[in-house]
C-alpha positions in Angstrom: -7.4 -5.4 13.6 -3.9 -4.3 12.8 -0.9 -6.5 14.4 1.1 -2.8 14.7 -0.2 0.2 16.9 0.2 3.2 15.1 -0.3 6.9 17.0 -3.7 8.1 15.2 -1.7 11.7 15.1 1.1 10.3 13.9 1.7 10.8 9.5 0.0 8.3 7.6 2.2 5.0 6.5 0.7 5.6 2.8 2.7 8.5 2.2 -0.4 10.8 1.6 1.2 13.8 3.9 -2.1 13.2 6.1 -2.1 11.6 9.9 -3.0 8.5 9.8 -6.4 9.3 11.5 -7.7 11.8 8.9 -6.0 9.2 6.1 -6.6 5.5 6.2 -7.8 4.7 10.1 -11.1 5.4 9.1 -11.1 2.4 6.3 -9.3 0.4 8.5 -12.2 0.9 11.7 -14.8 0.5 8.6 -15.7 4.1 9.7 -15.5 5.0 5.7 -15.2 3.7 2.6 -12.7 4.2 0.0 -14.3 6.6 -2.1 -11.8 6.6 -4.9 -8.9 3.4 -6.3 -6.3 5.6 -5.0 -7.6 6.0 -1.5 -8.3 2.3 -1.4 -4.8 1.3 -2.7 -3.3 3.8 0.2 -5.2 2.2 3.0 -4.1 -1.5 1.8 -0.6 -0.2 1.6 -1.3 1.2 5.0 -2.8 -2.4 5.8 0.3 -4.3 4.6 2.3 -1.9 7.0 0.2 -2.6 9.8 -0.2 -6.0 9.4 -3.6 -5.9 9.0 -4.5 -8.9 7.2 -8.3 -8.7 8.2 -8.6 -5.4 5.8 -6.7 -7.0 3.1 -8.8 -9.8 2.6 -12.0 -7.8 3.0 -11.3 -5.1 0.3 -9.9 -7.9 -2.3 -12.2 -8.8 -4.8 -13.1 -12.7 -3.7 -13.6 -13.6 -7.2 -9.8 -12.8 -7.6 -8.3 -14.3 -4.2 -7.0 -17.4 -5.6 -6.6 -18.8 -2.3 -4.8 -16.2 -0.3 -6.0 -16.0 3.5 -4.8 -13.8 6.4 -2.3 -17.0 6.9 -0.7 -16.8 4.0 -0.4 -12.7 3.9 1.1 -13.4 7.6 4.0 -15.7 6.8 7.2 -15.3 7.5 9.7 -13.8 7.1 7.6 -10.3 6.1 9.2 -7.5 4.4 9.8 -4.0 6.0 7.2 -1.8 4.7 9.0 1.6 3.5 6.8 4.1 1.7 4.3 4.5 -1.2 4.9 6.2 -4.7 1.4 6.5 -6.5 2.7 7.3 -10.3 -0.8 7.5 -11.5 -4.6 7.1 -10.9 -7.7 7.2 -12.4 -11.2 5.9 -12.8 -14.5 5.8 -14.9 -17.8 4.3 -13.4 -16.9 0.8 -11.6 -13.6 0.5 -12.5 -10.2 1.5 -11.8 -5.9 1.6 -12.1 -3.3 2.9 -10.0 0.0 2.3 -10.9 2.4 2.6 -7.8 6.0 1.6 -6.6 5.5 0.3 -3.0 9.2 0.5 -1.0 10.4 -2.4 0.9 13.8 -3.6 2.7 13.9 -7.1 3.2 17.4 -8.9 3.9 19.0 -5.3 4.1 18.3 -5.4 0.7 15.4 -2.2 -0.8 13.1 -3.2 -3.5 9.8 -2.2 -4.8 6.7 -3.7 -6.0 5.9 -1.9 -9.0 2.4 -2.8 -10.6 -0.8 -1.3 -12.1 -4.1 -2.5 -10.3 -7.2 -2.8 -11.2 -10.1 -2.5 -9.2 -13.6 -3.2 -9.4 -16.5 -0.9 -7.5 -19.5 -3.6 -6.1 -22.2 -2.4 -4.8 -20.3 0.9 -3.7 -17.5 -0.4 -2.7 -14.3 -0.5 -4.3 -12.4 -3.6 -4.4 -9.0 -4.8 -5.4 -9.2 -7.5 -8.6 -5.2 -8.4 -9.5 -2.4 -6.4 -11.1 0.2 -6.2 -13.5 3.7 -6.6 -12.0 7.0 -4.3 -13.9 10.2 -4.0 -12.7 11.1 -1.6 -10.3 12.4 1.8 -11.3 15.2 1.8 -8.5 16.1 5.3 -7.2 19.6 6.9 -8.5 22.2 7.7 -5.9 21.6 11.4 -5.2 17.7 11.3 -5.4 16.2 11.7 -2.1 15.7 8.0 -0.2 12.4 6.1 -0.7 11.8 6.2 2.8 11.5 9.5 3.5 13.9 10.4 5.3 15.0 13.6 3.7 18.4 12.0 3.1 20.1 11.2 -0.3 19.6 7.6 -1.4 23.4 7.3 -1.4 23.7 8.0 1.9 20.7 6.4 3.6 18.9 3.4 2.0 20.9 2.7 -1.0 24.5 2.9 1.4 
């Protein structure tokens, strides 16, 4: 289960606008499953927040793991999880792409993860498979911060 308790009522850590219990807790308690790529990358963004390792492993495709465990997903030192930007989704049949930005501090320093992922649905479950890493498309000073804080970028984050 998750390393980080989280208040159910409390808004969802994948940016969706949704509590976290009517967003990604019920993947994470295997209550549901994703029913769409975009809900499933929200709930692993959700995981990585949480620190809940457990889920990542389970909903990457194990044909694709190359090795990565819960240890290795657990090693420090760990970013600071800061908010999700899905820029676009879709899907046909059993396979799909999201392209995100996923907002981190680490050394006092923001950055993203910028990718498109693909993801494969087996036996009605949709997995993670890999992804195609960009560069970041950092914020400009007066856009509002990526971690939601209604603040300028300038004068938050990016100060």
């Amino acid at each position: 289960m998750t390393n980080i308790n989280i208040d159910p009522q409390s808004l969802c850590p994948c940016c969706s606008k949704q509590t976290y219990q009517q967003c990604c807790q019920p993947f994470h308690l295997k209550k549901q499953s994703a029913k769409t790529p975009e809900q499933l990358m929200r709930s692993r963004f959700c995981a990585f927040y949480l620190k809940d390792y457990d889920y990542l492993i389970a909903t990457h495709h194990s044909q694709y793991l190359n090795g990565l465990d819960k240890e290795t997903l657990a090693q420090e030192p760990l970013p600071q999880w800061l908010s999700l930007d899905v820029i676009r989704s879709s899907h046909t049949n059993d396979k799909g792409q999201v392209t995100f930005q996923a907002w981190y501090k680490f050394d006092d320093e923001i950055d993203a993860i910028h990718e498109c992922s693909d993801f494969l649905k087996c036996d009605g479950q949709w997995l993670y498979t890999e992804g195609k890493q960009m560069n970041p498309v950092m914020p400009k000073r007066n856009d509002k911060c990526v971690c939601y804080s209604g603040k300028k970028f300038k004068q938050c984050c990016g100060g």
